[in-house]
C-alpha positions in Angstrom: -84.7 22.3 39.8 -81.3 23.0 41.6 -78.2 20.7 40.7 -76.1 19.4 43.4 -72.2 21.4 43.2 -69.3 20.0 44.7 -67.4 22.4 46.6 -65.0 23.5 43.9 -64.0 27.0 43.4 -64.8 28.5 40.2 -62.6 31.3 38.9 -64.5 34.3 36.8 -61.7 36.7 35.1 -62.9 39.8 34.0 -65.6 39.9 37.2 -66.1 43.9 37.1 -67.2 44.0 33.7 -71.0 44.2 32.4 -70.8 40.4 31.5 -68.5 38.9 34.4 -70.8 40.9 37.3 -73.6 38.8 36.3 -72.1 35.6 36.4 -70.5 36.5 39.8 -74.0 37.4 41.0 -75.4 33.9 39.6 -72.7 31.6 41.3 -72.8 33.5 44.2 -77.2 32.9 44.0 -75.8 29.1 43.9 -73.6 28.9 46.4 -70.9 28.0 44.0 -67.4 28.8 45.9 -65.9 31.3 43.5 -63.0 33.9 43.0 -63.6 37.1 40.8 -60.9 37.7 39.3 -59.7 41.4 37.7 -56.8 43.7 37.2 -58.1 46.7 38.7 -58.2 45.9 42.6 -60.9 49.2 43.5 -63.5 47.6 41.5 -63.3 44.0 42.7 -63.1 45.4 46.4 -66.4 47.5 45.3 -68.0 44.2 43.6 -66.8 42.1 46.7 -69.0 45.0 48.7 -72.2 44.5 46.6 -72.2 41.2 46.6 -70.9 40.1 49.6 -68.9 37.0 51.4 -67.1 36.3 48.0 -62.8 36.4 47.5 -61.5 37.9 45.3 -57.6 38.0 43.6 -55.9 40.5 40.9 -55.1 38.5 37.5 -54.6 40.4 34.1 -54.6 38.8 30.3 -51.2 40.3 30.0 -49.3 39.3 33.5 -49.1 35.1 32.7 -48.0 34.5 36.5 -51.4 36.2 37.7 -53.4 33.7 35.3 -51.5 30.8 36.7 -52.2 31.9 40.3 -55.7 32.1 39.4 -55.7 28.5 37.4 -54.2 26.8 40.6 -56.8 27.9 43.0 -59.6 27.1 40.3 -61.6 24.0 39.3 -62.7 26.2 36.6 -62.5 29.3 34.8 -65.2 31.4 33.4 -63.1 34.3 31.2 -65.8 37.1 30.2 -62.0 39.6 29.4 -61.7 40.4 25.7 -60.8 41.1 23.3 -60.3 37.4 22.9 -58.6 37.2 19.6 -56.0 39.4 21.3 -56.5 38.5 25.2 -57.8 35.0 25.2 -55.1 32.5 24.2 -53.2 32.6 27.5 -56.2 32.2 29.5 -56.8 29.0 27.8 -53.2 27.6 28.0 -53.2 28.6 32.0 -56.0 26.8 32.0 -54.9 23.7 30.1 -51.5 23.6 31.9 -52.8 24.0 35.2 -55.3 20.7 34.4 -58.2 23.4 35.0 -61.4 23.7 32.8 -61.6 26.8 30.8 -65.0 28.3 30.0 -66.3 31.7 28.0 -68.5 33.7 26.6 -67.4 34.8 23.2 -68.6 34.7 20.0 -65.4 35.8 17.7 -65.0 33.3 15.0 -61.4 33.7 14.5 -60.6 32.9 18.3 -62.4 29.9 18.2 -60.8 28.9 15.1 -57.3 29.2 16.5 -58.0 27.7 19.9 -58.9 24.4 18.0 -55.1 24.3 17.7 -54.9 23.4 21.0 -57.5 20.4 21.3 -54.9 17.4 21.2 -53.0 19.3 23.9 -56.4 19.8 25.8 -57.6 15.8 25.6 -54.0 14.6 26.7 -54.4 17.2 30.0 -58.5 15.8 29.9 -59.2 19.8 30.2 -62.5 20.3 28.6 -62.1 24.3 26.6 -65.7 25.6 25.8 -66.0 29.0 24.1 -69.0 30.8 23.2 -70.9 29.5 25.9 -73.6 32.2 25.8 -77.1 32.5 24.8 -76.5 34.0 21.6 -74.5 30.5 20.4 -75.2 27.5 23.4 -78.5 28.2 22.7 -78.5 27.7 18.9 -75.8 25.0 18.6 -77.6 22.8 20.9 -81.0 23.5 19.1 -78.9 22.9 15.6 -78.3 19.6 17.6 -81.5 18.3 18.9 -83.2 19.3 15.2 -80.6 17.6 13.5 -81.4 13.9 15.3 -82.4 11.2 13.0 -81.1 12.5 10.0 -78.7 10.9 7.6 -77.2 13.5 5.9 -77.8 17.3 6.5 -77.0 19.9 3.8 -77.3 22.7 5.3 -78.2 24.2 9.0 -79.3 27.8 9.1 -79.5 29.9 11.7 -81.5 33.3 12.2 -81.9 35.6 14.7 -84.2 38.3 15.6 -83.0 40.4 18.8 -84.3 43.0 20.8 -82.2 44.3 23.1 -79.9 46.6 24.7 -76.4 45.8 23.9 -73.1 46.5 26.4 -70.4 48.6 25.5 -68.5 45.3 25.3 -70.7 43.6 23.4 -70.6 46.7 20.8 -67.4 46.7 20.3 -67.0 43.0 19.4 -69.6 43.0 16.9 -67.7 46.0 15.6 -64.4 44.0 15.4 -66.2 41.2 13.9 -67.4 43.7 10.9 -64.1 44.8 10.1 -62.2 41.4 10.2 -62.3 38.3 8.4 -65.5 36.4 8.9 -66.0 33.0 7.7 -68.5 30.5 6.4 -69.0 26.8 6.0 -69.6 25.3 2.5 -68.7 22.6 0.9 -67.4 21.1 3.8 -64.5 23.6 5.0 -64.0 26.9 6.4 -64.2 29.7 3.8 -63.8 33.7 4.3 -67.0 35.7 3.4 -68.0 39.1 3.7 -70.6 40.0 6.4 -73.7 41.0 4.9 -72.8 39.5 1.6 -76.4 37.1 1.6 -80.1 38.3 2.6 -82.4 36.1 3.9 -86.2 36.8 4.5 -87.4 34.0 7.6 -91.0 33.7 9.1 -91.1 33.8 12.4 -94.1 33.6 15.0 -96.6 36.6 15.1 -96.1 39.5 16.3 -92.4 39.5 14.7 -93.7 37.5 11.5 -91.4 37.9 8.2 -87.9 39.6 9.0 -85.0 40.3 6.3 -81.2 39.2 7.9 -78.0 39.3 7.1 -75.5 36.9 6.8 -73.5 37.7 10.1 -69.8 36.0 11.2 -71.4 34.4 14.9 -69.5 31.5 16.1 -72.3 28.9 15.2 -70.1 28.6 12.1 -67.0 27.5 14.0 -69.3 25.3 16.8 -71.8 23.4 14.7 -69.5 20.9 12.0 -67.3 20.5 14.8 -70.3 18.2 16.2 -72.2 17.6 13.2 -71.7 16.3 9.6 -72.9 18.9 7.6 -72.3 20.9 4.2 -73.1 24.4 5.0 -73.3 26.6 8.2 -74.4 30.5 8.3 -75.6 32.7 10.9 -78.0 35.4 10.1 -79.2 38.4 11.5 -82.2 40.4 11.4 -82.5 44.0 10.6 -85.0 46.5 8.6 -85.4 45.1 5.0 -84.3 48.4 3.5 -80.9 48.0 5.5 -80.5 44.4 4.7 -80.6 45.4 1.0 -77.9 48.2 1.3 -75.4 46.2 3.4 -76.0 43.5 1.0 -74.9 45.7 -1.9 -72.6 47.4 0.3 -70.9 43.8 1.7 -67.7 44.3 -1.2 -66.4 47.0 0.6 -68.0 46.8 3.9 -64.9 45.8 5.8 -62.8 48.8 3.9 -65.2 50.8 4.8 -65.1 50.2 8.5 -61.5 51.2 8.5 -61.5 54.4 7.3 -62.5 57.5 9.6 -65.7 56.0 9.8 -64.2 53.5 12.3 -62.7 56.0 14.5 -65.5 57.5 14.7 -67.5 54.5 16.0 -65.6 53.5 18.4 -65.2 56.8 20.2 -69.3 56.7 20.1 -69.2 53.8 22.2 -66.5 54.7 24.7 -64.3 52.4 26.3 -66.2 51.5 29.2 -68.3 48.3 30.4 -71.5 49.5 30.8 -74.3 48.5 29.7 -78.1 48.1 29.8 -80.0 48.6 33.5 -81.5 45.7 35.5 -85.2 46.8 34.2 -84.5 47.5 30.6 -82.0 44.5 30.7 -85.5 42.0 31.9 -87.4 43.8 29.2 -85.2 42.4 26.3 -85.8 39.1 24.2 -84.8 37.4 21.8 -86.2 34.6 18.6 -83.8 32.3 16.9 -84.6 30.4 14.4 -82.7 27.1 13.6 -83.6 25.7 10.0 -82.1 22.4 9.2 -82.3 20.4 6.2 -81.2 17.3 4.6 -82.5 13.9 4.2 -84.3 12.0 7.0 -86.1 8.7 6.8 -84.8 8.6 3.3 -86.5 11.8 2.0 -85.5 15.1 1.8 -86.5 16.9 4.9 -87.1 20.6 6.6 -86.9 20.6 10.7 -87.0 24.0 12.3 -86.0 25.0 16.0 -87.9 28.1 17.0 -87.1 29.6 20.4 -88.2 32.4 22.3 -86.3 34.2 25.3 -85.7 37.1 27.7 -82.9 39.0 29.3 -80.2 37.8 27.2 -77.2 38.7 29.5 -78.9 37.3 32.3 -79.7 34.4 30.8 -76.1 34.4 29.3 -74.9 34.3 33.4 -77.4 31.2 33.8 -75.9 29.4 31.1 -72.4 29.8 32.3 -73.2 29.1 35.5 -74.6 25.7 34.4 -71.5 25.1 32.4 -69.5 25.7 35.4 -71.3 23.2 37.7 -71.3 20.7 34.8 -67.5 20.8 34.8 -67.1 20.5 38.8 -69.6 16.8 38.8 -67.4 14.2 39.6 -68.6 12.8 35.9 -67.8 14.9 33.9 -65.3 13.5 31.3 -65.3 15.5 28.4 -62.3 16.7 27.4 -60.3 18.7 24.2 -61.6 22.2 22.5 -65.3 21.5 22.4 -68.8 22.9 21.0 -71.2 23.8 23.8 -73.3 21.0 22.0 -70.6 18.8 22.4 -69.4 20.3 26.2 -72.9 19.9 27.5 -76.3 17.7 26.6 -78.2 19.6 24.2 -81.7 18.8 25.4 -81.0 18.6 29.6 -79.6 22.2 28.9 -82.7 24.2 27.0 -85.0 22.4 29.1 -83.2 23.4 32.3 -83.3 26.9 30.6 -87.1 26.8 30.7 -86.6 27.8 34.4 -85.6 31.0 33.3 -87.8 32.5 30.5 -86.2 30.1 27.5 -89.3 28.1 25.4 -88.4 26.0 22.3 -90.8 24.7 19.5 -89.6 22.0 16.9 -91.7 21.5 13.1 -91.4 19.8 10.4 -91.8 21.2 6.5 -92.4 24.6 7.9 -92.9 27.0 4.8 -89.7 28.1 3.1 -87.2 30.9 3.7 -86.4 32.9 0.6 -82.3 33.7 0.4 -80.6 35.9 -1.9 -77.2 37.3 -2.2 -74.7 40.1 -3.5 -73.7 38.0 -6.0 -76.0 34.6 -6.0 -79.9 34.5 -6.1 -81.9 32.0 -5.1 -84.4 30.3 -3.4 -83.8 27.8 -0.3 -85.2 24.3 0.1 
């Protein structure tokens, strides 16, 4: 199913990374009118070559008149140039001054935190900002929204993944960031710092992956999901081997110290300071499961719905979802406006069934069997 676009030009800054290539390619496999947008002016004449018939214009993070030269000639940006706790913030205000949707692809929790500074600013311009609009958040915070219907009160909404794939240079070294700064989770109602790794949790999923061990893990689904639901408690986890669940889980106190030592130095020379990442083939090969637990009461009882889906090619399918965003934001209808969720940007349920087009599948249960949870300091067993 195609959607009809407007002819409005949508802007992608950082084009010649790993990320930013493959939304290029995707809006240009639309016919979207686009500019890719870079600072280094070899590579986006060598991206302009492979890809053909698209424009492109020099803009940098740190050169504000580029950014609002880009903003003016956009109906939209797509920003895939981080860091974005460092980079990102005068993206967004080009974009919101300018009157221009603003659109990416992180998951740093402590970027979207601070952008939510600017929502009143955003509404007042009606600029709709949507960050983490990627498939290892849109996916899950619209899933965390379409289990969630008919519920009352939720208590807690969980959510587990189980990847395997090939990660970019890029995407290493956020996750790397994300290990050594301040990560946060949602209890009690508000925003509280927690150490990565600090709880274990064992989840079924469907054969062949059955029973995995994760780690509690700082993804932006804490930031995203009690912005558009009512809800006591929000953590992310991610799967890894059960022996290396239980030493970063007894390791989480001094995890982040750790990752500042030599050790950090280290880690970040192994993974260089390029873009690269994962070929085409290897890059179709990968998948991914999430699993979205959510509980509370429904129907007056208390009550266990689970999410469960399935897909491949993660940064492709990361390019398809922005892509969708983009087109989205140039309909003559579209009103939302302010710093928003992806739930909240864009229909949960049109969006993971437009997904289905590409590889995504989605399963929703009731009262599936319990997940056991323990942590460096609590034990327990979840409901």
């Amino acid at each position: 199913m195609r959607l009809r676009m407007p002819q409005k030009t949508v802007g992608v800054l950082g084009a010649t990374g790993y990320t930013g290539a493959l939304i290029v390619r995707e809006l240009k496999r639309r016919q979207i009118p686009l500019l890719a947008a870079g600072r280094n002016h070899d590579k986006l004449q060598r991206l302009a070559a492979e890809v053909g018939d698209i424009e492109v214009i020099e803009a940098d993070v740190r050169d504000q008149a580029s950014l609002e030269r880009l903003a003016q000639r956009s109906h939209v940006i797509i920003n895939t140039a981080g860091p974005f706790i460092e980079y990102g913030e005068p993206v967004v205000r080009a974009a919101i001054a300018s009157g221009v949707h603003y659109l990416d692809t992180t998951g740093e929790q402590p970027f979207l935190k601070a952008m939510l500074a600017h929502d009143h600013w955003a509404r007042e311009r009606n600029v709709a900002v949507v960050s983490a609009h990627a498939f290892e958040v849109a996916v899950s915070d619209g899933a965390a929204a379409i289990a969630a219907e008919g519920f009352g009160e939720i208590s807690t909404v969980h959510v587990t993944y189980a990847t395997r794939f090939h990660p970019s240079q890029g995407t290493q070294r956020t996750v790397l960031r994300m290990l050594q700064s301040a990560g946060y989770a949602y209890a009690g109602g508000e925003w509280l710092e927690e150490t990565p790794a600090r709880l274990v949790r064992y989840t079924d999923f469907p054969a062949p992956l059955g029973r995995v061990a994760a780690v509690s893990f700082p993804s932006a689904e804490v930031i995203t999901i009690p912005r558009h639901l009512k809800v006591r408690e929000v953590r992310v986890f991610m799967s890894v081997p059960a022996l290396a669940a239980r030493l970063l889980s007894a390791t989480a106190p001094c995890l982040r110290l750790l990752l500042r030592t030599p050790l950090l130095r280290l880690a970040t020379a192994a993974i260089g300071s390029g873009t690269g990442g994962p070929d085409e083939e290897t890059r179709r090969r990968d998948e991914f499961d999430i699993a979205v637990d959510v509980r509370g009461v429904r129907g007056g009882a208390a009550n266990h719905r689970r999410l469960l889906a399935h897909g491949r090619d993660p940064y492709g399918l990361t390019a398809v979802i922005a892509a969708y965003g983009a087109e989205q934001m140039c309909r003559d209808d579209y009103a939302a406006a302010g710093v928003l969720p992806p739930a909240a940007a864009f229909a949960p349920r049109p969006l993971l069934d437009y997904l289905k087009e590409f590889g995504l599948t989605y399963e929703i249960g009731e009262g599936l069997r319990r997940s056991r949870a323990r942590g460096s300091q609590e034990q327990g067993a979840e409901v």
